[in-house]
C-alpha positions in Angstrom: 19.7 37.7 -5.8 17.6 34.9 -3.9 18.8 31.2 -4.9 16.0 28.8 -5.0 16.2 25.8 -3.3 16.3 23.4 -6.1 19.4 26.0 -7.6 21.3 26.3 -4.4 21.3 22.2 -4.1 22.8 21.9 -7.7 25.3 24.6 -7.2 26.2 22.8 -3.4 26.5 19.7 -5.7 28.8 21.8 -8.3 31.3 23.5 -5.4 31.1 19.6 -3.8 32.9 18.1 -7.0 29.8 15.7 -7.1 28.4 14.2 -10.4 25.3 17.1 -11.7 22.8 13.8 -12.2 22.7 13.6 -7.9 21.6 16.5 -6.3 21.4 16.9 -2.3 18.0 16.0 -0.6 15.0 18.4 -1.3 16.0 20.3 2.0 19.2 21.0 4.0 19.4 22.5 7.2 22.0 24.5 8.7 25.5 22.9 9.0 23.7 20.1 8.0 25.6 17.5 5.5 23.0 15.2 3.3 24.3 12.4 0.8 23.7 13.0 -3.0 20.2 12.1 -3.9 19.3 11.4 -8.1 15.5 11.0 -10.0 15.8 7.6 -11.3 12.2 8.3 -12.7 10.3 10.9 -14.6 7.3 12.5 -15.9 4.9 12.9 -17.2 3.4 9.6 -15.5 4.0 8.7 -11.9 6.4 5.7 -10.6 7.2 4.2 -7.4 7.9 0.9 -6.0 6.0 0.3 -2.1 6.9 -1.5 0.5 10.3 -1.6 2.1 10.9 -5.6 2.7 11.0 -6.2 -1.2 13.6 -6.7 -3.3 13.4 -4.1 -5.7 17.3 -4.6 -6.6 18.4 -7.6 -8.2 21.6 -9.5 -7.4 24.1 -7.3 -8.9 22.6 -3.6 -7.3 22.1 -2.3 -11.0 18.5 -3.5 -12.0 16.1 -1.8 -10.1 11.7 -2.4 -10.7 9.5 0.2 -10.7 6.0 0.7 -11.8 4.3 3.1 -13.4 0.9 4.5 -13.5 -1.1 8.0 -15.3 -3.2 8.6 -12.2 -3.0 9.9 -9.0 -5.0 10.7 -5.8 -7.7 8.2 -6.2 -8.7 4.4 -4.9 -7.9 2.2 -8.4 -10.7 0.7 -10.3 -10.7 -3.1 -11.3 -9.9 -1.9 -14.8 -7.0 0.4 -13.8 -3.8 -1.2 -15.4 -0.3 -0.1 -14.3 3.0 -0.9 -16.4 6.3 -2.6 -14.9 9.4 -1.8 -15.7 13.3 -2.7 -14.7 15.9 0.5 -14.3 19.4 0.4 -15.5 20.8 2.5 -12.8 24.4 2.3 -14.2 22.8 2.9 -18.0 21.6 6.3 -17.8 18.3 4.6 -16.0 16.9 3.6 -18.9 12.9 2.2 -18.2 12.5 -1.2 -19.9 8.4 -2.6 -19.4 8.5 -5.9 -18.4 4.5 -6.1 -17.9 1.3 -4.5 -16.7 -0.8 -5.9 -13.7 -4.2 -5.4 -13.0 -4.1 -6.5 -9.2 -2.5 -3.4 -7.4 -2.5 -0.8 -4.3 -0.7 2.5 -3.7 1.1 1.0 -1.3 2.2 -1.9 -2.2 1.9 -1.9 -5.8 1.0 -5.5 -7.0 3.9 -7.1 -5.2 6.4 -6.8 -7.8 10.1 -8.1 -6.6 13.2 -10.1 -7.4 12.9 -14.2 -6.5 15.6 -14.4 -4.3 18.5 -16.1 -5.3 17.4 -15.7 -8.7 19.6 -13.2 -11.0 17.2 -13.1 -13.3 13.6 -13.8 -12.4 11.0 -11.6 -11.1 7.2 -12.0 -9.9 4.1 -10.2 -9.5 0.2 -10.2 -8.9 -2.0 -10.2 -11.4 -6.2 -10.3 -11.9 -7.4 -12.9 -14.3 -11.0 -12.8 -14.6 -12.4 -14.3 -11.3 -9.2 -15.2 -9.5 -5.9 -13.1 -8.6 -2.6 -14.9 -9.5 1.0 -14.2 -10.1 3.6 -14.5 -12.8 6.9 -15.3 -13.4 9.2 -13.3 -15.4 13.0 -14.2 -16.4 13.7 -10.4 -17.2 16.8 -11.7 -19.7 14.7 -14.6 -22.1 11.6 -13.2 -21.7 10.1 -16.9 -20.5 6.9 -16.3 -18.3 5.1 -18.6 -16.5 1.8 -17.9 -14.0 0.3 -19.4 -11.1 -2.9 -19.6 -10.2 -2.2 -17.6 -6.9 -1.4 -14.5 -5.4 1.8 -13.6 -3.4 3.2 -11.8 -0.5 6.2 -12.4 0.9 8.8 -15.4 -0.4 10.6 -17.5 1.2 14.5 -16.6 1.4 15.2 -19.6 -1.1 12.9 -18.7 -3.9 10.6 -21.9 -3.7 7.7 -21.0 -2.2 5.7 -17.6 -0.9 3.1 -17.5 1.2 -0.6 -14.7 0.9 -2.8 -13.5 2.7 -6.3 -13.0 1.4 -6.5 -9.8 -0.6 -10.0 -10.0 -1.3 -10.7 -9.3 2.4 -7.5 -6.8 2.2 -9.4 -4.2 -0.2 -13.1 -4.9 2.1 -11.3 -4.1 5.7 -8.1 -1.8 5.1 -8.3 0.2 1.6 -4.7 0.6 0.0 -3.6 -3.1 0.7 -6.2 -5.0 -1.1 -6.9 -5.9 -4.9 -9.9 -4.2 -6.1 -11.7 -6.4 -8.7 -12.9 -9.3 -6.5 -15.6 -9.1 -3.9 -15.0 -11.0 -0.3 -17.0 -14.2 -0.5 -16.6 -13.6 3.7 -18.0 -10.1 4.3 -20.2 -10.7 6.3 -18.3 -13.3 8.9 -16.5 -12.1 11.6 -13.4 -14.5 11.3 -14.0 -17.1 8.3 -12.5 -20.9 9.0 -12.2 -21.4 5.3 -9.5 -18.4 4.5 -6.6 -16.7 6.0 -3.2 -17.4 4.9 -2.2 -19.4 2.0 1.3 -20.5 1.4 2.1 -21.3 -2.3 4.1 -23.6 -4.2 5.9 -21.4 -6.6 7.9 -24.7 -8.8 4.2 -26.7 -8.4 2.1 -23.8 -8.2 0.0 -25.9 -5.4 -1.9 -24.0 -2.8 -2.5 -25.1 0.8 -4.3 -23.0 3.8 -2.4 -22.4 6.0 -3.9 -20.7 9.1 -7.2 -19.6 9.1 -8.8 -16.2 10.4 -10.9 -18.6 13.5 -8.0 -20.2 13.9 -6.4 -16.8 14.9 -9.1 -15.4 16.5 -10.0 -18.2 18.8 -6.0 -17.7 20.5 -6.7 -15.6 23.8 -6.3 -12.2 23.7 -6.3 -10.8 27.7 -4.9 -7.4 26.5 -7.9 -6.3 24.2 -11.5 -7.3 23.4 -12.5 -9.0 20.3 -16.0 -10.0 21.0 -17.7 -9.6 17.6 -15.3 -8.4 15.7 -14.1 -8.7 12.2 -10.7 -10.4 12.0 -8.3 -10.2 8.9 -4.2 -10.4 8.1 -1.5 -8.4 6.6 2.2 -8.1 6.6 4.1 -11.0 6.1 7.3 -11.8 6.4 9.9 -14.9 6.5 12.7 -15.0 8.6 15.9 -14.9 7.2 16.2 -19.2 7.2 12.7 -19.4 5.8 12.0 -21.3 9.1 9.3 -19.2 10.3 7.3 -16.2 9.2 5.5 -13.0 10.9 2.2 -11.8 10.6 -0.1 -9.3 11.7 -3.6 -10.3 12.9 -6.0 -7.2 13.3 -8.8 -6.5 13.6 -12.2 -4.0 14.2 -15.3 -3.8 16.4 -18.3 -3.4 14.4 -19.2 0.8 14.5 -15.5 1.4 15.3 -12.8 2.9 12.2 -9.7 2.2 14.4 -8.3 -1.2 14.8 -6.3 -3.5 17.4 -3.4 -5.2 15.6 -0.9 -8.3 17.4 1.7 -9.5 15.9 2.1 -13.3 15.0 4.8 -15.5 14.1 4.4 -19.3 13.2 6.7 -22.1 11.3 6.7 -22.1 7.7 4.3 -25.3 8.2 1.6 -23.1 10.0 2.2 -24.5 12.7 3.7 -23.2 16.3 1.9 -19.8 16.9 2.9 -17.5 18.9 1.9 -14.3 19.8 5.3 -12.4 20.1 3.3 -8.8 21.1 0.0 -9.0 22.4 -0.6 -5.3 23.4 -2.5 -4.3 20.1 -0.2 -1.0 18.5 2.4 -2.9 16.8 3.5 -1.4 13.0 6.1 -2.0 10.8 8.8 -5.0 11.4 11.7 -6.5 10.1 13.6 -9.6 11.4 17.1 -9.1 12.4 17.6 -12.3 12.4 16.2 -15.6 13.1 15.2 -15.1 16.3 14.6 -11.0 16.7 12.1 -9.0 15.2 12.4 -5.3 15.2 9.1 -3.2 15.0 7.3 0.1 16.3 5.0 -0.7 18.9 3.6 0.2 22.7 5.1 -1.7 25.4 4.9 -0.4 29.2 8.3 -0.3 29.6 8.7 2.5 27.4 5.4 3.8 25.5 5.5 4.1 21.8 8.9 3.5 20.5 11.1 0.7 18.5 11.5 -3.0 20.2 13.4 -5.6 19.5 11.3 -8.8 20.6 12.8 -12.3 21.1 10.4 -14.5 19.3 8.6 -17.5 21.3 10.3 -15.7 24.8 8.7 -12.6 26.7 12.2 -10.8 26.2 11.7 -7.2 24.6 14.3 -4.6 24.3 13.9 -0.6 23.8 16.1 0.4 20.3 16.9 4.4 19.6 14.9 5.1 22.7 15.9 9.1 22.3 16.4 8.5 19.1 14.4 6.4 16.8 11.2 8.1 18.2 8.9 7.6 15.4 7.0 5.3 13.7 8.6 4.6 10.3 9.5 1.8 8.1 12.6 -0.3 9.4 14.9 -2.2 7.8 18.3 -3.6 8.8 21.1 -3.3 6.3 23.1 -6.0 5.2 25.4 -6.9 8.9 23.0 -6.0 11.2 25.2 -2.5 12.0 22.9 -0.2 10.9 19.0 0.3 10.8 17.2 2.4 7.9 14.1 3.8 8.7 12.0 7.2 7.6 9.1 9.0 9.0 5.6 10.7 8.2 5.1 14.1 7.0 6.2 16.4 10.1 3.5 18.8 11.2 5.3 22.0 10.6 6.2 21.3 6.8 5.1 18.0 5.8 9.1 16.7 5.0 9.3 13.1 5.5 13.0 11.5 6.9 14.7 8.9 5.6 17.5 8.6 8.2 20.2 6.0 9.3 20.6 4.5 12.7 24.0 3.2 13.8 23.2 0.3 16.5 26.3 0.9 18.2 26.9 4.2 18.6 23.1 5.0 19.2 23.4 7.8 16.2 20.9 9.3 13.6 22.3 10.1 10.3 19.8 12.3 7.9 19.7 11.0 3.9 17.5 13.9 3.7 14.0 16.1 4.0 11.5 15.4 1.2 8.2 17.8 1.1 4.9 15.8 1.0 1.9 17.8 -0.7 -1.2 17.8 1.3 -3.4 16.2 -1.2 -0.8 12.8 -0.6 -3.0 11.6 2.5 -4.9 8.4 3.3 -4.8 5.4 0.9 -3.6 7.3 -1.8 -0.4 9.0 0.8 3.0 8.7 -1.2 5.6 6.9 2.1 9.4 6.7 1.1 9.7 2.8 2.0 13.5 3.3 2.1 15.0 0.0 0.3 19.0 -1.0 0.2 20.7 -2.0 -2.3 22.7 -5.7 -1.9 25.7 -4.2 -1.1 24.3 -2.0 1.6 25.5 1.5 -0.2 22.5 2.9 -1.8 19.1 3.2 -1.4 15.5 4.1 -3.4 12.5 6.2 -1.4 9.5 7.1 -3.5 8.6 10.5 -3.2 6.9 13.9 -4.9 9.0 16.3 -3.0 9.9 17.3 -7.0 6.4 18.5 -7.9 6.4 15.8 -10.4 4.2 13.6 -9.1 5.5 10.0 -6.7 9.0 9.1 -8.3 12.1 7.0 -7.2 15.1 8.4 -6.0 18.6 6.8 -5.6 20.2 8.4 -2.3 24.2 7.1 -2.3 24.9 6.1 1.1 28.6 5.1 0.5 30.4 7.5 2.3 28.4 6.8 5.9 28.3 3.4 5.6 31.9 2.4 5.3 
């Protein structure tokens, strides 16, 4: 008799002395040994999380967010609505809605994540009428409160966040805006009067920043920007809160591609500096206050992982046989190991969630989850691997199950210790 895959996992789980509820990854090769891997999330509607540098745990590595949607494979509509929710993952992951949000993307949802340093309070974006904004949930008393501003990424002591513009988001890179709300800029190439915002999250106050001319006007010998249209994504603050990254892109008019450099600048706005001028650069994550890992091209060593010494020309190859593709990288908690995934492969459209250990320059699998074709583009379901506080679990979105985009807990205990 042929075992199917999903029955040869559970009985590998059964002959492992494993727990039924976690189940190896969707695919093991050969000799191969992946850590156990649970649903958090069901059908019949669709869940997921986005991007990798949230945190979607709180404090104590119990709560996790979600949302949750009854639609797939389409751009959202202004009026599209999608629910929040908080997972007790050591409750039998019991879904408790906490909201709904009108101000969204596939893959970044609306920005939903813990305030850090809070045990209890978590924010979002939102659309009111004519205006995006953001509230303020304590998830135990139920006490909201909204400001008149959208968020991105917050600083490391809860006080303040900073945005970029998400109206120009939706116009020049579908999947990262907020539908909803027309670009008052459209038409100018790199606008004086928006950029990035940082916010006030105690006051609610909002101050620009650093604007899109201001960006574009800083010499760029490596590429051409003559006439082009100039916009931001990807924010970040450094661990300290001292300073935070940026990506500045941006596209030739008649072109679909786009150059990218990546930015860093105090938490003022002040002090820019262009830490990698040669137009490829991807996904980041600080290190620490000074390094900044991300996928990028440098002539030392093509496409591959750097770690860049902000404000200094000093650039290092990471997992140069080893971390070969572009993925989404984070560092867990000590700086001793790296997460990351990948893309769909060619051959079978698995995407890889893997471990790196800095040290010892080796790749450990978590695991080999299918992607359907018809996840692609905007609407493209990444794993966004995100750790737990403690370092020992982690949560990928993924439809490897047939069952549309849902979270999965992988326990990454046993390589971690």
């Amino acid at each position: 008799m042929r075992l199917s895959q999903s029955r040869r996992a559970f009985l590998q789980t059964i002959a492992a002395g494993l727990p039924a509820a976690f189940l190896p990854a969707a695919r093991m090769d050969a000799g191969e040994s992946l850590p156990p891997v649970r649903a958090i999330t069901r059908g019949p509607k669709y869940h997921w999380f986005g991007y990798y540098d949230k945190l979607q745990f709180d404090a104590a590595g119990r709560q996790v967010l979600g949302m949750q949607v009854d639609f797939e494979h389409r751009s959202p509509k202004p009026d599209d609505i999608i629910r929040l929710g908080v997972i007790d993952i050591a409750g039998g992951d019991r879904w408790k809605d906490i909201g709904i949000s009108r101000a969204w993307n596939w893959q970044q949802g609306s920005m939903l994540q813990w305030l850090p340093g809070s045990k209890t309070e978590v924010i979002w974006n939102d659309r009111d009428a004519n205006r995006f904004v953001s509230h303020i949930l304590n998830v135990r008393t139920g006490k909201t409160r909204t400001i008149a501003a959208p968020v991105y990424a917050i600083s490391p002591d809860g006080k303040t966040a900073v945005a970029p513009d998400f109206r120009r988001l939706n116009d020049c890179r579908p999947g990262y805006g907020y539908a909803g709300i027309p670009d008052p800029n459209a038409g100018v190439p790199a606008p004086d009067d928006a950029g990035i915002w940082k916010v006030d999250l105690r006051s609610g106050r909002r101050q620009l920043l650093i604007s899109f001319a201001q960006v574009a006007a800083i010499p760029n010998p490596q590429n051409d920007m003559a006439g082009a249209k100039h916009w931001f994504n990807h924010l970040l603050f450094s661990p300290d809160g001292s300073r935070f990254i940026f990506l500045h892109r941006w596209r030739k008019p008649g072109t679909s591609g786009f150059v990218t450099r990546l930015v860093t600048a105090n938490a003022q706005g002040k002090d820019l500096y262009v830490t990698d001028p040669y137009g490829k650069t991807s996904h980041f994550i600080w290190r620490d206050n000074e390094h900044i890992l991300a996928w990028s091209w440098h002539p030392s060593d093509g496409d591959r992982f750097y770690l860049y010494r902000d404000r200094t020309e000093r650039v290092e190859v990471i997992g140069k046989d080893v971390m070969t593709q572009n993925g989404h990288c984070s560092y867990l908690p000590g700086n001793r190991w790296i997460l990351c995934d990948t893309y769909p492969d060619k051959q079978q459209r698995n995407q890889h969630p893997y471990l790196f250990h800095v040290a010892g320059g080796k790749r450990y699998s978590l695991g080999h989850f299918h992607s359907p074709p018809e996840y692609a583009g905007e609407w493209r379901c990444d794993l966004h691997p995100r750790f737990s506080p403690d370092g020992k679990k982690v949560v990928i979105d993924s439809p490897h199950e047939g069952n549309g985009r849902q979270m999965y807990l992988i326990d990454i205990s046993s390589i971690v210790v």
